[in-house]
GUDREN-465367 format. One line per field, with one value per residue: chain; x, y negated, z of N, C-alpha, C in turn. Coordinates in pm, whole numbers, m for minus. Each point is the difference from the previous one (the first is absolute). Last residue first. Layout:
<rs>
bakol: [A;...];
n_xx: [X;...];
n_yy: [Y;...];
n_zz: [Z;...];
ca_xx: [X;...];
ca_yy: [Y;...];
ca_zz: [Z;...];
c_xx: [X;...];
c_yy: [Y;...];
c_zz: [Z;...];
</rs>
This chain:
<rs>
bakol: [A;A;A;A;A;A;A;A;A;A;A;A;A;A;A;A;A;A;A;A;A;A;A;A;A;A;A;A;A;A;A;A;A;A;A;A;A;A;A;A;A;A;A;A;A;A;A;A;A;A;A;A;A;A;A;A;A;A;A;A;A;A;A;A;A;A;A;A;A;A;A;A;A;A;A;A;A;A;A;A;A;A;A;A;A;A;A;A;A;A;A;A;A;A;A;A;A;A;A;A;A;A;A;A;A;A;A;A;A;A;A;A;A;A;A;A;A;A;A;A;A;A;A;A;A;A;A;A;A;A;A;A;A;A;A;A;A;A;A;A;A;A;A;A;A;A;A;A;A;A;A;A;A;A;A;A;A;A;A;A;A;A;A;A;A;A;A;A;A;A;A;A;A;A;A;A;A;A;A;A;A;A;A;A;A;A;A;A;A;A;A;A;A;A;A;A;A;A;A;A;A;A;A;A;A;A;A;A;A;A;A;A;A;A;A;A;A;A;A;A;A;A;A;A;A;A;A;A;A;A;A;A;A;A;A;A;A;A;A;A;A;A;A;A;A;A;A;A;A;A;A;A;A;A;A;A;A;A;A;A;A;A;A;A];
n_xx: [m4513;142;m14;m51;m181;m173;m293;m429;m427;m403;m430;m263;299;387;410;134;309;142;266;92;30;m223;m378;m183;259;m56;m377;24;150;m287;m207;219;32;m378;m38;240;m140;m371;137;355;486;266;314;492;245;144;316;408;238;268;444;362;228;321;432;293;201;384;420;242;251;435;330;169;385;434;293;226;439;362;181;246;422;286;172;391;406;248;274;458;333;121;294;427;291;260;402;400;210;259;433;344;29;m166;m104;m319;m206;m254;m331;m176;m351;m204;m131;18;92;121;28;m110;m300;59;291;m114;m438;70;203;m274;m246;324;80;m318;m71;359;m53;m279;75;235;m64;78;484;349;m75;m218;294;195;m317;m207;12;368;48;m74;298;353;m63;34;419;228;m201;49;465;55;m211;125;438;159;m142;84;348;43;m245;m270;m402;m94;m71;m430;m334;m42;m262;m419;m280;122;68;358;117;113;45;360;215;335;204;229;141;m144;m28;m309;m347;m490;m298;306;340;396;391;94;165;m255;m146;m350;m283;m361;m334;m62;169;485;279;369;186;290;252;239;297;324;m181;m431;m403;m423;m256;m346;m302;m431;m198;135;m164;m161;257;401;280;507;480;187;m211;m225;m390;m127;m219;m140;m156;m142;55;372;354;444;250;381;376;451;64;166;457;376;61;229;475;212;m151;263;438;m4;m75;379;295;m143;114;452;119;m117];
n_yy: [m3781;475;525;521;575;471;226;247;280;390;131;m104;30;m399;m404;m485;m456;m587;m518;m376;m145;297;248;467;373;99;287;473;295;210;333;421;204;268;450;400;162;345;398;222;101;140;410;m127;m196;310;252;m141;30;375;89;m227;165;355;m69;m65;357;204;m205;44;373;41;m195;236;308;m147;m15;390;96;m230;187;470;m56;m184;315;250;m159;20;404;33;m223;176;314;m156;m57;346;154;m236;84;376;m70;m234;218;m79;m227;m302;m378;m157;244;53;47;m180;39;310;154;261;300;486;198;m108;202;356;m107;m405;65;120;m384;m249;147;m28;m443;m122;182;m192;m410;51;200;m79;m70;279;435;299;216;398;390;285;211;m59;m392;40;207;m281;m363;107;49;m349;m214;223;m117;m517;m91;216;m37;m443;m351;m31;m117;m120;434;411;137;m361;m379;m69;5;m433;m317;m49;m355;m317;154;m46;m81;m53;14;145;110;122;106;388;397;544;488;455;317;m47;m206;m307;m202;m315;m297;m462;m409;m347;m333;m196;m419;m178;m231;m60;67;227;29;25;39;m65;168;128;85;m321;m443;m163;m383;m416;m224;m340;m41;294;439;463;464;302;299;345;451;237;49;m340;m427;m386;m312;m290;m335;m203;m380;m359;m480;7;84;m40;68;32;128;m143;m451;m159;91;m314;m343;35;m53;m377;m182;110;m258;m405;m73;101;m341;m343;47;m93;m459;m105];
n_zz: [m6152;124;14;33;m7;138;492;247;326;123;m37;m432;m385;m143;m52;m71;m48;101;154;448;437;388;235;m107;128;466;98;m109;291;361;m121;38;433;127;m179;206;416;m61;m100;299;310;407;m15;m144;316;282;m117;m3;419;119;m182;220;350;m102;m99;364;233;m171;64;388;87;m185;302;320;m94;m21;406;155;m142;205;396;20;m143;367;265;m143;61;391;82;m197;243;341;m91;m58;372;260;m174;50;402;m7;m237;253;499;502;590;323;396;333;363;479;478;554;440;455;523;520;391;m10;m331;m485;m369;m316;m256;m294;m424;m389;m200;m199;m420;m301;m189;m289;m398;m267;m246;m407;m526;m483;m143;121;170;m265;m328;133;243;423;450;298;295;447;290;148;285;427;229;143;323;451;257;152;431;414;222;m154;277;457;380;449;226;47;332;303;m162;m155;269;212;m290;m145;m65;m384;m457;m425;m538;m606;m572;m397;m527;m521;m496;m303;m388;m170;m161;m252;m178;m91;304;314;432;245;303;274;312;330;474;424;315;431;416;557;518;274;448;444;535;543;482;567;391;6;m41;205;m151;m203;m515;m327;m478;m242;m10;333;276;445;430;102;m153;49;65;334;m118;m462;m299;m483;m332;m513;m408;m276;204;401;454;383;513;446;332;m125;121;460;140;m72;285;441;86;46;390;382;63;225;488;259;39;357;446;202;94;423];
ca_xx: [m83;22;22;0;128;117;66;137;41;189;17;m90;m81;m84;m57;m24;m53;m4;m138;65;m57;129;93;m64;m10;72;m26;m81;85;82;m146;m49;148;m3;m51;68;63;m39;m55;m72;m108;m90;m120;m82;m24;m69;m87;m37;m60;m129;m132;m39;m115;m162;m43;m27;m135;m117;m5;m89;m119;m67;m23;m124;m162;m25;m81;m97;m116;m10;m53;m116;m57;m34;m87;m135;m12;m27;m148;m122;m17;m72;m124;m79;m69;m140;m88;m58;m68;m134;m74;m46;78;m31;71;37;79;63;61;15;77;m30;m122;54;m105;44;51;140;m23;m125;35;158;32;m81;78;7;m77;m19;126;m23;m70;1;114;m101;m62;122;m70;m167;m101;89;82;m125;m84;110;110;m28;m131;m13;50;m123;m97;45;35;m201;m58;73;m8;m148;m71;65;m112;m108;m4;102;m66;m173;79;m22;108;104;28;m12;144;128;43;62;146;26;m66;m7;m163;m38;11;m29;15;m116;11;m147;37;m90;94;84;16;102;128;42;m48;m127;m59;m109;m36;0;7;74;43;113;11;109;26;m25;m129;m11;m56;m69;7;m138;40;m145;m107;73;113;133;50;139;2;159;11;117;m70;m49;94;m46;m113;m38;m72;m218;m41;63;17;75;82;m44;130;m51;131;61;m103;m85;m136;m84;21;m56;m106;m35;m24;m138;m78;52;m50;m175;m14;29;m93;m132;10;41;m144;m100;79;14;m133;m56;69;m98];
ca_yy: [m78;m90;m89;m122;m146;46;m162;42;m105;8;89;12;95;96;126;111;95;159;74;68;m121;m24;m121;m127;m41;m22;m143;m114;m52;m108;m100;m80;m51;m152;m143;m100;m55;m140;m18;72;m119;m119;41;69;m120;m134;114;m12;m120;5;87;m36;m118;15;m10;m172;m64;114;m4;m125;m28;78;m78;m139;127;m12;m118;m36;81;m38;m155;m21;38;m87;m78;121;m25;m111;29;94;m55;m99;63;65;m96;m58;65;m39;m148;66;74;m38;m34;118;38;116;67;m142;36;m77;65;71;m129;24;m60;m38;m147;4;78;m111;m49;92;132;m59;m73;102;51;m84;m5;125;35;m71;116;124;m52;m48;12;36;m61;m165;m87;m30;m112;m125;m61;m103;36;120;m8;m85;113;167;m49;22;120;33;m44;39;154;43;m38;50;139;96;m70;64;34;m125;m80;m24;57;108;m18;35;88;109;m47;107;77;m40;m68;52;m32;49;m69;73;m43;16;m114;m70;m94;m204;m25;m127;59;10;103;m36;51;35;118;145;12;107;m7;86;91;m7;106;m32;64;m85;101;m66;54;m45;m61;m7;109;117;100;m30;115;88;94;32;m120;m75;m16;m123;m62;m32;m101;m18;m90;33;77;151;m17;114;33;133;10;129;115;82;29;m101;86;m74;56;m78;64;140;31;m44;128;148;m51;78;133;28;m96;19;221;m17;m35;74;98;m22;73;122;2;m49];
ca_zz: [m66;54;m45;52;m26;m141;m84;10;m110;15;108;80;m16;111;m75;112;m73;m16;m66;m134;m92;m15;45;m77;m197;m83;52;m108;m133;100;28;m184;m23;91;m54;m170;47;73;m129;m4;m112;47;47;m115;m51;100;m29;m112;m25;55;m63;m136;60;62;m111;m41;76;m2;m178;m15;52;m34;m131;32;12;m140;m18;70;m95;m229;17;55;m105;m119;46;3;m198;m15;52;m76;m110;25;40;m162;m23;40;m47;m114;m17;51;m63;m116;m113;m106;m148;m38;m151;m23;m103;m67;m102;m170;m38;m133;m72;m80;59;130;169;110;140;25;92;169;79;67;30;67;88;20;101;108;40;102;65;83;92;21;m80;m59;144;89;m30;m2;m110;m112;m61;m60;m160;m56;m25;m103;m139;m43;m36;m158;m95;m65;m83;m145;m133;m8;m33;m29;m176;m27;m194;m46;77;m118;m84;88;54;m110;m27;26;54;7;145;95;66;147;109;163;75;102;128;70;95;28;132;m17;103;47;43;m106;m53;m85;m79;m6;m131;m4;m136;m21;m156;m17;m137;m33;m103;m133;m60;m79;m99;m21;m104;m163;m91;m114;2;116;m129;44;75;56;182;115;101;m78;m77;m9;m130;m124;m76;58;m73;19;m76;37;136;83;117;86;61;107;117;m138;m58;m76;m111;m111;m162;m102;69;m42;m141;m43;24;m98;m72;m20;35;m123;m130;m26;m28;m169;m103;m18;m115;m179;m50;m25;m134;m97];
c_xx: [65;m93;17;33;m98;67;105;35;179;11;151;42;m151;m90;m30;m73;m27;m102;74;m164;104;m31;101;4;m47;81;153;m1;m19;124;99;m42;7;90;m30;m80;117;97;m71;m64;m73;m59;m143;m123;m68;m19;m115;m157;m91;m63;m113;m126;m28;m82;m187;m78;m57;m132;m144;m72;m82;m135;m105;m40;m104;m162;m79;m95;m134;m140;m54;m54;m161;m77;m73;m128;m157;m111;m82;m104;m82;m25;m66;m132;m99;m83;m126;m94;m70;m59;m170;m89;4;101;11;92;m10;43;46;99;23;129;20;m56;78;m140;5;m30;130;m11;m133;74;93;m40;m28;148;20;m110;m9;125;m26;m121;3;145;m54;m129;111;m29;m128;m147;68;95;m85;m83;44;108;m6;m111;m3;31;m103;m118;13;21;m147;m50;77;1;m144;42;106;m39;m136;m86;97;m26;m166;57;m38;115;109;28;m22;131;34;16;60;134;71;26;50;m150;m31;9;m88;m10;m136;39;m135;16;m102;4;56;10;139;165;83;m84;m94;m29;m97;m53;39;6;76;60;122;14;142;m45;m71;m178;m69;m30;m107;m8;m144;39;m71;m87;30;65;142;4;170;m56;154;55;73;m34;53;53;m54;m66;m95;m13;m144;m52;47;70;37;69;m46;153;m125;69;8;m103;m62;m82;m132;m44;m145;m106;m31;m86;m178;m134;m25;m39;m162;m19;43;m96;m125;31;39;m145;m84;14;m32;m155;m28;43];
c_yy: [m119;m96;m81;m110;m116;m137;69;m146;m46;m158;m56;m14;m7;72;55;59;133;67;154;46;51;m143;m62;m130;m103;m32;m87;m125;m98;7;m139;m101;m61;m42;m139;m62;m72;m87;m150;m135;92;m102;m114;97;59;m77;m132;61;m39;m150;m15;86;m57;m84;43;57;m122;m73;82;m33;m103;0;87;m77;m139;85;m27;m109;m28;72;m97;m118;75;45;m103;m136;85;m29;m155;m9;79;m44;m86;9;32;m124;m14;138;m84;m90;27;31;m74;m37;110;m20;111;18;m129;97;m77;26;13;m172;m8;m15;m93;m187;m63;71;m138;m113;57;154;m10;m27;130;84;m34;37;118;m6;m98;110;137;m41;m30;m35;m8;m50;m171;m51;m74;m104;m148;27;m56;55;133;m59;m70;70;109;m67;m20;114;30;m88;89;131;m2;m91;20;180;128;3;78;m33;m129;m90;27;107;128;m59;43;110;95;m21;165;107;m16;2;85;m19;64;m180;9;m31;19;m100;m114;m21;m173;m44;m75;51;82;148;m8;82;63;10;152;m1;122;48;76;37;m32;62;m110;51;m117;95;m34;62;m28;m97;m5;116;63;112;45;81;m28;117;63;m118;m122;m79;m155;m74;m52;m165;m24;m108;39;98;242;14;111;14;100;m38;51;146;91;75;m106;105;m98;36;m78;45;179;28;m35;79;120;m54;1;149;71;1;m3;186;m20;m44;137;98;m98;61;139;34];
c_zz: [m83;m52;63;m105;30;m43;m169;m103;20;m94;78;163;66;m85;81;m75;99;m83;m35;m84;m112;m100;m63;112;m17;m125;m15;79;m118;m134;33;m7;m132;m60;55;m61;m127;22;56;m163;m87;m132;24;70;m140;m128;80;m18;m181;m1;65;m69;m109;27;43;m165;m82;66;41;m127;m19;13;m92;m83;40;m11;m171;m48;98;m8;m125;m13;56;m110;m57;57;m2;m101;7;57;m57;m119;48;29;m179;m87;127;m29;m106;91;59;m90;m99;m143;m66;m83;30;m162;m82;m132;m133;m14;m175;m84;m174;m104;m171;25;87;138;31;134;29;61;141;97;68;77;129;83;11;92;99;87;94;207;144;161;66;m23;m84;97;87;m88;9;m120;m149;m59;m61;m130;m89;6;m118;m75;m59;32;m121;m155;m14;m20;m116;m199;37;34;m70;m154;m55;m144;m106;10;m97;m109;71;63;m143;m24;97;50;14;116;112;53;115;102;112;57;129;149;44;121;m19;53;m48;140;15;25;m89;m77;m89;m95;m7;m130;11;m137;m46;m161;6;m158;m120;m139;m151;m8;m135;m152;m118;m123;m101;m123;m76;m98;50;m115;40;77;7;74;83;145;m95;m104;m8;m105;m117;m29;127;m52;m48;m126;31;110;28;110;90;61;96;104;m118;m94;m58;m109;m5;m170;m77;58;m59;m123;m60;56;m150;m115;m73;m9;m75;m101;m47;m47;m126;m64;15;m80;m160;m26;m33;m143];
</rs>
């Protein structure tokens, strides 16, 4: 009895080691790929416990997250410079491709398909722009023209370009303060548009408002025709002679015209 003990105690400390190694965990975010004698054999796995026998078949697990790959490259510029620039790829596995990018490139995939397409189309795609347009102007259209001729160079193979991050450039002092000069001028250009603009409305408006004046004026000296000054006379005198002052009126007949008042 004492002897098959000590064998069943072998045993345990024998399979327990095996249980585990024969045992792979693919958590969420993981492609697990079955290799078996060297052949990729069944459908991927997706996430959760396989087991298999280690003798013969090993897991092989595929990151399908998206990932940032962080580079600090020397970049061309129109202008024939070269700056040291902080830029970063973000990217993920497609799933459903998961093998055959292990089938293809193995499991150093990131190294020798997407970060040498990505520092090669970084370099080709700064080389268009001036070192200014990469600090300043146009930082937004070099990260989607990057990103844009990126995804034809590895979307076909398995791989999702999601963005291009131009983080820093470094440029010289000198040709940092003379960008910024040039913002500043084209600032000032604007503003002083904007002054003179608004000074042309102002303008307008002066012109309209004097017009409506004239015409109204013209309306109102069209509208007093010879009938209409002697109603207005008429409806004066009466008046007058309401008032309980004593007056003096000099008339031609026609136009009677107050020359002084008194008080009584």
């Amino acid at each position: 009895m004492k002897h098959f003990k000590k064998i069943l105690s072998g045993v345990s400390i024998i399979a327990i080691p095996l249980i585990f190694n024969s045992c792979a965990i693919v958590r969420p975010g993981q492609i697990g790929i079955k290799q078996t004698l060297g052949k990729i054999k069944g459908a991927p796995i997706v996430q959760g416990v396989k087991f298999y026998n280690p003798f013969v078949t090993k897991i092989i697990k595929i990151n399908v997250r998206t990932v940032e790959c962080f580079n600090i490259l020397p970049l061309p510029t129109k202008e024939g410079l070269s700056v040291k620039t902080e830029i970063s790829l973000l990217y993920h596995v497609k799933p459903e491709l998961a093998n055959d990018v292990y089938l293809k490139f193995g499991t150093n995939y990131e190294e020798v398909i997407v970060l040498s397409n990505f520092r090669a189309t970084a370099r080709e795609i700064s080389a268009r722009y001036f070192a200014k347009e990469l600090y300043a102007t146009e930082r937004n259209k070099v990260e989607k023209a990057i990103a844009d001729e990126l995804k034809t160079h590895i979307e076909q193979y398995g791989f999702v370009v999601d963005a291009v991050l131009l983080k820093d450039i470094d440029l010289p002092d000198q040709m940092i303060q003379a960008i910024q000069d040039k913002v500043n001028a084209e600032q000032a250009v604007l503003k002083m548009d904007f002054v003179i603009e608004k000074q042309r409305k102002e303008a307008e408006r002066k012109i309209i408002e004097a017009e409506a004046i004239k015409k109204s004026q013209n309306i109102i000296t069209e509208s007093l025709s010879d009938k209409l000054l002697q109603y207005n006379q008429i409806e004066m005198l009466k008046s007058l002679v309401n008032s309980p002052n004593s007056k003096i009126i000099i008339t031609d007949g026609k136009s009677p015209q107050v020359m002084m008042s008194a008080d009584k």
